[in-house]
C-alpha positions in Angstrom: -40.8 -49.0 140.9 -40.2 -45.9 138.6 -44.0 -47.0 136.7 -45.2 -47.7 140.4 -44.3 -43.9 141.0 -45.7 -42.5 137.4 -49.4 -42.3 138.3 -48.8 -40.6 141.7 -46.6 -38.1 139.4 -49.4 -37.2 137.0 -51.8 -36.5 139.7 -49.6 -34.4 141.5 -49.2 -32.5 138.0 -52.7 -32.3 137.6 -53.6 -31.2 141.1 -51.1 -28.6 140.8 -52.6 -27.3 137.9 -56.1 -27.2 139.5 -55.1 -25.5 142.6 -53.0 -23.0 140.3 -56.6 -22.5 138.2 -58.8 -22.0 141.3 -56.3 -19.2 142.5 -57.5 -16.8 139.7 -60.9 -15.1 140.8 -62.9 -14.9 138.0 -63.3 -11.2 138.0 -59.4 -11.6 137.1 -59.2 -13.8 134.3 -61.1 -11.4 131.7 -58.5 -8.3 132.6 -59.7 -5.7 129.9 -63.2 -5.8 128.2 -62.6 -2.4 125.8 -66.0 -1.9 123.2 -64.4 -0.6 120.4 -66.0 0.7 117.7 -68.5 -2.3 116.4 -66.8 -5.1 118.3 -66.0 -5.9 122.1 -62.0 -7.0 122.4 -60.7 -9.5 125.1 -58.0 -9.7 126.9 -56.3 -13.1 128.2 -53.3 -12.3 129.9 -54.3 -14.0 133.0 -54.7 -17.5 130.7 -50.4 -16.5 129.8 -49.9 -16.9 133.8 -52.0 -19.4 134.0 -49.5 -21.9 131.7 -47.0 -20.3 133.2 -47.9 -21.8 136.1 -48.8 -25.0 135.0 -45.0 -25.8 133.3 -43.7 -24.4 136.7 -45.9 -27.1 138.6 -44.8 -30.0 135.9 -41.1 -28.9 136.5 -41.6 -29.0 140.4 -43.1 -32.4 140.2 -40.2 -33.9 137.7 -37.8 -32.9 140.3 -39.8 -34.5 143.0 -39.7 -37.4 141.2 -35.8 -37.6 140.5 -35.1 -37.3 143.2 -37.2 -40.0 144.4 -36.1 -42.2 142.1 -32.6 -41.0 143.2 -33.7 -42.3 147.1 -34.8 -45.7 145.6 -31.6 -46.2 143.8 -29.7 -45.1 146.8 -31.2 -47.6 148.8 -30.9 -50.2 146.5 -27.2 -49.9 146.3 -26.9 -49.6 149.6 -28.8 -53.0 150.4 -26.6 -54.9 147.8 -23.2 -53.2 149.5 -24.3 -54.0 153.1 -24.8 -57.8 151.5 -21.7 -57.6 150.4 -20.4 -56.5 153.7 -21.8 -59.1 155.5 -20.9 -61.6 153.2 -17.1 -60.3 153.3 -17.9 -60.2 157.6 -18.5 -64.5 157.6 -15.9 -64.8 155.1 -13.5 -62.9 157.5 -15.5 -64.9 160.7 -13.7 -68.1 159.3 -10.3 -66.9 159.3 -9.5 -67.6 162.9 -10.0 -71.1 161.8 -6.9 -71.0 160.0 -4.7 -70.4 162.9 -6.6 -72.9 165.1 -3.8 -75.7 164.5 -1.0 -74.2 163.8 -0.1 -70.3 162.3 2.4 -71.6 160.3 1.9 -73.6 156.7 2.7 -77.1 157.8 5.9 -77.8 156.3 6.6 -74.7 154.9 7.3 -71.1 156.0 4.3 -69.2 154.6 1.7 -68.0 157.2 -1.8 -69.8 156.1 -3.9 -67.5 155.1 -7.2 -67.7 152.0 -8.6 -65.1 149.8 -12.1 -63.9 150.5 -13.8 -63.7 147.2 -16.7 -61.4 145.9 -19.5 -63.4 145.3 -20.2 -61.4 141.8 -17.1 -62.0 140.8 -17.5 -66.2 140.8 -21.1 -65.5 139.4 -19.6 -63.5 136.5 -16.9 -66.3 135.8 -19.4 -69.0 136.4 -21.9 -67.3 133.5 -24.7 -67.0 136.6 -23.7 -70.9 137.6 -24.6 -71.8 134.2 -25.2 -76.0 133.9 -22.5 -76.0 131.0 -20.1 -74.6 133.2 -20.3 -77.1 135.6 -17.7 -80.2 135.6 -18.9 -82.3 138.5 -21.1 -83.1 140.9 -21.0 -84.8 144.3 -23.0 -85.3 147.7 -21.9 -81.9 149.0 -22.7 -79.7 145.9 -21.6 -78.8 142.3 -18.4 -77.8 140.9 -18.2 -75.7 138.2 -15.2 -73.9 136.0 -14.5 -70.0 136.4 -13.1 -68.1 133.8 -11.2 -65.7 136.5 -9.5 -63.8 133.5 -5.7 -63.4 132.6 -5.7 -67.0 131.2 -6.7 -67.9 134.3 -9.1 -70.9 135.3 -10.7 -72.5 137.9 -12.8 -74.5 139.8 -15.5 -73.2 142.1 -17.2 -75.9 144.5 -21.1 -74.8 145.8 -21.7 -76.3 148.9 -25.4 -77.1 149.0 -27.6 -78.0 151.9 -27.2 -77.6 155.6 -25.1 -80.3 156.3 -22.0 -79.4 154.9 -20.8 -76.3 157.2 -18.3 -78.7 159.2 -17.0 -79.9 155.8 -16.7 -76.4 154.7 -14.7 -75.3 157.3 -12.6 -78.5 157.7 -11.8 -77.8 154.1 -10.5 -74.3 154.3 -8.8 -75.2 157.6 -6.7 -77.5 155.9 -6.1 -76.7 152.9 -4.5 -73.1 154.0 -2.3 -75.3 156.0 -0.9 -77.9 153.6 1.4 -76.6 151.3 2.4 -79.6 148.7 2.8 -80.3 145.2 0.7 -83.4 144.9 -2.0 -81.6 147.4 -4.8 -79.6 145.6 -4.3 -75.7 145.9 -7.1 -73.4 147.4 -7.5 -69.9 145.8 -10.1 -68.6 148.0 -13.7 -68.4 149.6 -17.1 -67.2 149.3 -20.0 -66.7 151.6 -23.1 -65.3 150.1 -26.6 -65.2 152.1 -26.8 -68.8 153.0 -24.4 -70.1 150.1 -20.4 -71.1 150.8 -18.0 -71.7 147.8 -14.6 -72.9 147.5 -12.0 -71.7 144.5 -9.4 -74.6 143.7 -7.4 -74.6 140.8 -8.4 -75.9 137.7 -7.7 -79.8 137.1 -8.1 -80.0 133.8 -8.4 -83.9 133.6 -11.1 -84.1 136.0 -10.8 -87.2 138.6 -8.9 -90.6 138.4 -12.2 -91.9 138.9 -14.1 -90.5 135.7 -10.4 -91.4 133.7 -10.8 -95.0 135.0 -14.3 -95.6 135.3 -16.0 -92.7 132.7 -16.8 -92.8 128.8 -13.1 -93.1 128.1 -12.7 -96.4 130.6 -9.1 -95.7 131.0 -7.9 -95.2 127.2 -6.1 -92.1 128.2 -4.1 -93.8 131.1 -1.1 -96.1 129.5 1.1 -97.9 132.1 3.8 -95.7 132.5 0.8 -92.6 133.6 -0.7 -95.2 136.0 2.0 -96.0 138.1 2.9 -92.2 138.5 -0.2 -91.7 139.4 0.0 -94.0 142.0 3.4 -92.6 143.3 1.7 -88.9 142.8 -0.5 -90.4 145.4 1.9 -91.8 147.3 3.8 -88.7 147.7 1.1 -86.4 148.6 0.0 -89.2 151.1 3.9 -89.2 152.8 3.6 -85.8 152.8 0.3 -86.2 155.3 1.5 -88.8 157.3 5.2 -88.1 157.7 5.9 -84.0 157.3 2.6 -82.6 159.3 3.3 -82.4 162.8 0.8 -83.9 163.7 0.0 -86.1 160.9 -2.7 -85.4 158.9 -5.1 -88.5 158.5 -7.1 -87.7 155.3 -9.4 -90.6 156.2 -11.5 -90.5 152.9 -9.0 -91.4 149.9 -10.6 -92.7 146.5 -10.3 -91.9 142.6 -12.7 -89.2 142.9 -10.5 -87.4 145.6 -7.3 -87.6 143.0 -7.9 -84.8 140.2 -5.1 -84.8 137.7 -3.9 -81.8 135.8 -3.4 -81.5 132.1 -0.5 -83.3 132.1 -2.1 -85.8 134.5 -0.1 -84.9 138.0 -2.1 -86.2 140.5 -3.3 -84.2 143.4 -4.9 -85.4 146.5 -8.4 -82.9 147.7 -11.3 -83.7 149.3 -10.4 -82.7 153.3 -13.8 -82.2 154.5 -13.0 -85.2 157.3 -9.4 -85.1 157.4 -7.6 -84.7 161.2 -5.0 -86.0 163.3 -4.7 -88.4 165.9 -5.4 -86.5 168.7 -8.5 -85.0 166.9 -9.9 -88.4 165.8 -14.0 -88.1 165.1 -16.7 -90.5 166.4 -18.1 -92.4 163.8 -21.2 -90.6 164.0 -19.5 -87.4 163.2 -17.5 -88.6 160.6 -20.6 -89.6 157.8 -18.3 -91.1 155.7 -19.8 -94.2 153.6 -19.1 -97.8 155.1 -20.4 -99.1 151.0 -17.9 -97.3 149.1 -15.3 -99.8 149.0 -12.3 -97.7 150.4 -13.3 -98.1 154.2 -10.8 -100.0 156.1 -12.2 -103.4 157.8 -11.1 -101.7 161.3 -13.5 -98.8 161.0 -16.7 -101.4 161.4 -16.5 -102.4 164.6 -14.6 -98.9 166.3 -15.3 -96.4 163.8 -11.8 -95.2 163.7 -9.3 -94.2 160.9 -5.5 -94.1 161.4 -2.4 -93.5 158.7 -2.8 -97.0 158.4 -6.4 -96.6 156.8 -5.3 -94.0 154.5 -2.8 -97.0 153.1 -5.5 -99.2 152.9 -7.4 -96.9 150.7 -4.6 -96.3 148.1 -3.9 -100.0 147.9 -7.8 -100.2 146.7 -6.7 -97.0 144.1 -4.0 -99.2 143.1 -6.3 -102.0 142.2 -8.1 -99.9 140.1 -5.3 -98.5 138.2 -4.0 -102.5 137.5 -8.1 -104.0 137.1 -9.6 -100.8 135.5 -12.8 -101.7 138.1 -14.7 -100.1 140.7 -13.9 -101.0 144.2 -17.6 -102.4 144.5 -18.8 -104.8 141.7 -22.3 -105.7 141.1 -22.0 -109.4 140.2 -24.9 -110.0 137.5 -27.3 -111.7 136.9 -27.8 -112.2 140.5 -26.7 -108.3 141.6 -25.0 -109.0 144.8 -22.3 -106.7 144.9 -18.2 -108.3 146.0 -15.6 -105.7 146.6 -12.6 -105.2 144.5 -10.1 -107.0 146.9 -12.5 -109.9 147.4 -12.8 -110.6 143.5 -8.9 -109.8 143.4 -6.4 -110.8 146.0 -6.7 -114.6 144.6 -5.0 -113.5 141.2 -2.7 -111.3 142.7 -0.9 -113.4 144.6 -0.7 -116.1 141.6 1.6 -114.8 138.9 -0.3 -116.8 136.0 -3.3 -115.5 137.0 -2.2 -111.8 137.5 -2.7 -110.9 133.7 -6.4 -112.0 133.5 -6.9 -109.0 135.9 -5.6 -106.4 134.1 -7.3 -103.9 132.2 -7.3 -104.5 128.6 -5.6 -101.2 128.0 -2.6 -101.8 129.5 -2.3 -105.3 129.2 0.8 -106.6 127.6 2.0 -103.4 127.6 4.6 -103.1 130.8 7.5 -104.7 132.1 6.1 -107.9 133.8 8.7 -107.3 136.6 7.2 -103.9 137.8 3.6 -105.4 137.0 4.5 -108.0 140.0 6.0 -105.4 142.2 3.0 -103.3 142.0 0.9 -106.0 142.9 2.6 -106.9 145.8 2.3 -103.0 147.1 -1.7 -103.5 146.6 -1.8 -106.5 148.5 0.3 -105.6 151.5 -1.6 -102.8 151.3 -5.5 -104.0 151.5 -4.4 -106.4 154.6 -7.3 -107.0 156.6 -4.9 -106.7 159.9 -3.6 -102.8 159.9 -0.4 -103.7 161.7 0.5 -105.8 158.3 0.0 -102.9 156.2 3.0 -100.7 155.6 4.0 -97.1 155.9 3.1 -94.9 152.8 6.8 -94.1 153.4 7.8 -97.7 152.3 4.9 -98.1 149.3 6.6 -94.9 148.0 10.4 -95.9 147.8 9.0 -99.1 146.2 7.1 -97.3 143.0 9.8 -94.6 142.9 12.1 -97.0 140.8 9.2 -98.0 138.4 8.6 -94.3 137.2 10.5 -92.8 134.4 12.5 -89.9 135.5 10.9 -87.3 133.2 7.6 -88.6 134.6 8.9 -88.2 138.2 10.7 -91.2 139.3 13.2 -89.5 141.4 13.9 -89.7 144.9 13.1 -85.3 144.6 10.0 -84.7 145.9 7.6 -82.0 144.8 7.3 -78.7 147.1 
């Protein structure tokens, strides 16, 4: 702008100059012709005046041109605070969502309540949203870590596309509600132009999903880490089902919903389509995968979930901790794809068979005893009947004595 402006500056100079040069009548600018004696002498006093005049025009014009530059800046600023505004104003427009169920933190005493972020701020901790910051990536958008400063890390997840608004605001809804240990925490939001972000805290293992199905296939995950997992789960699940009033239905559990911390305490995210039973969504609304695996068999022909769903889903996350597989296998060479529970449930409920299931890490490497009670949990709880299936209440009393107590096998649950 300021070389846009640098032409129109040395014109104005010049023509300032030329007006102050045609001012002087010409009978002025030779003041004093005096003959001496064998010379005529000149006087230019009137040329002095003239520069004078020209550094006082050149002066004027520098001015004029601060303090245009000065207006542009001004506005400038101005346009990027009254952004900021707004984005701050549909922040603050979510808030009332907050209160919409209940103004209370369910379970807790804390009023629910989310920080509204400065979009610079997650730009400056992302490095611009740099590709090597970011961690994962999903159907909804990217996730990437922020360096927030003071030791302090995080994840920030980009929503993408025009789709995900309901998501969005299911997400914060929630998740300034719930108040658990095995429940992902929610730092804060950000709305910038047509942008929303989300600030969890940082999982520093990423999902149960890349652990189990990634480069590392598991190798990280021994027997003992599986099975809290799995109660992790189970507790953050209870804690849905049994100490929301209403419950909470989270109605899309799977390994890449579970992140796990850096010493692998699993926490249960993801509550873009999670409700109650009076709230319960069409299936229309609800755009949640029927291929993925983790859908209950009820949710075909009605299109509902229920609790019982959710316990459906974390028997299928239990048969990926015991098999190490995906809940969908592509059967080569023919690639028809067989779910997990399909493939499975014969060799579960046959004890000599049980082992050839396992995942090679962990095989031969746990009490045989808890082996079998674990894989009685995942088949009661994949039971194509819901009314079979039983409370998360139940699955979790039952893993709570296969836990070592400095990994959490106590009857204390987290807060």
């Amino acid at each position: 702008m300021i070389l846009a402006l640098l032409p129109i500056w040395v014109l104005c100079s010049l023509f300032s100059v030329v007006i102050a040069e045609e001012a002087v009548p010409i009978s002025q600018v030779y003041a004093r012709i005096h003959p001496p004696k064998g010379m005529a002498e000149v006087s230019v006093e009137q040329h002095r005046d003239s520069k004078k005049i020209m550094m006082i025009s050149l002066v004027v014009s520098g001015v004029l041109l601060f303090l245009c530059c000065f207006w542009i800046f001004r506005l400038k600023n101005s346009t990027e605070k009254s952004q900021q505004l707004l984005d701050i104003a549909k922040g603050r427009a979510l808030l009332p969502i907050l209160g919409k169920l209940n103004s209370l933190r369910m379970g807790g005493g804390k009023r629910g309540n989310v920080a509204v972020l400065d979009y610079h701020l997650l730009e400056a901790a992302t490095n611009n949203f740099e590709s090597s910051c970011k961690i994962a990536e999903g159907d909804l958008g990217c996730v990437y870590k922020a360096f927030l400063g003071d030791n302090l890390n995080a994840a920030v997840k980009k929503f993408d596309g025009q789709g995900t608004d309901v998501r969005f605001q299911n997400e914060v809804e929630w998740l300034s509600k719930l108040q658990h240990g095995n429940i992902i925490t929610l730092l804060g939001i950000c709305i910038h132009e047509n942008a929303k972000f989300l600030v969890y805290e940082m999982m520093e293992n990423g999902s149960l999903e890349t652990q189990l199905h990634g480069p590392s296939r598991g190798s990280a995950l021994d027997w003992s880490l599986r099975v809290k997992i799995a109660l992790d789960v189970a507790r953050g699940v209870e804690y849905l089902h049994e100490r929301c009033d209403p419950a909470v239905i989270h109605r899309n559990l799977r390994s890449s919903n579970i992140l796990l911390d850096s010493n692998f305490n699993a926490k249960v995210s993801a509550f873009g389509v999670a409700g109650t039973h009076v709230g319960l969504q069409s299936k229309n609304n609800l755009k949640i995968s029927e291929t993925s695996g983790y859908l209950a068999p009820e949710y075909s022909p009605v299109g509902k979930l229920t609790d019982k769903s959710d316990v459906y889903a974390f028997g299928i996350i239990l048969l990926e901790l015991l098999t190490g597989m995906k809940p969908v296998q592509n059967m080569s060479p023919t690639h028809h794809h067989q779910s997990l529970v399909t493939w499975a449930m014969p060799q579960l409920t046959d004890r000599s068979k049980l082992r050839n299931i396992l995942d090679v890490v962990i095989r031969d490497k746990m009490d045989l005893n808890h082996l079998y009670q674990v894989a009685a949990v995942a088949v009661l709880c994949v039971q194509p009947e819901p009314s079979y299936r039983p409370l998360i209440t139940d699955v979790l009393h039952s893993l709570i004595p296969l836990v070592p107590v400095e990994l959490g096998g106590s009857l204390l649950r987290p807060t």
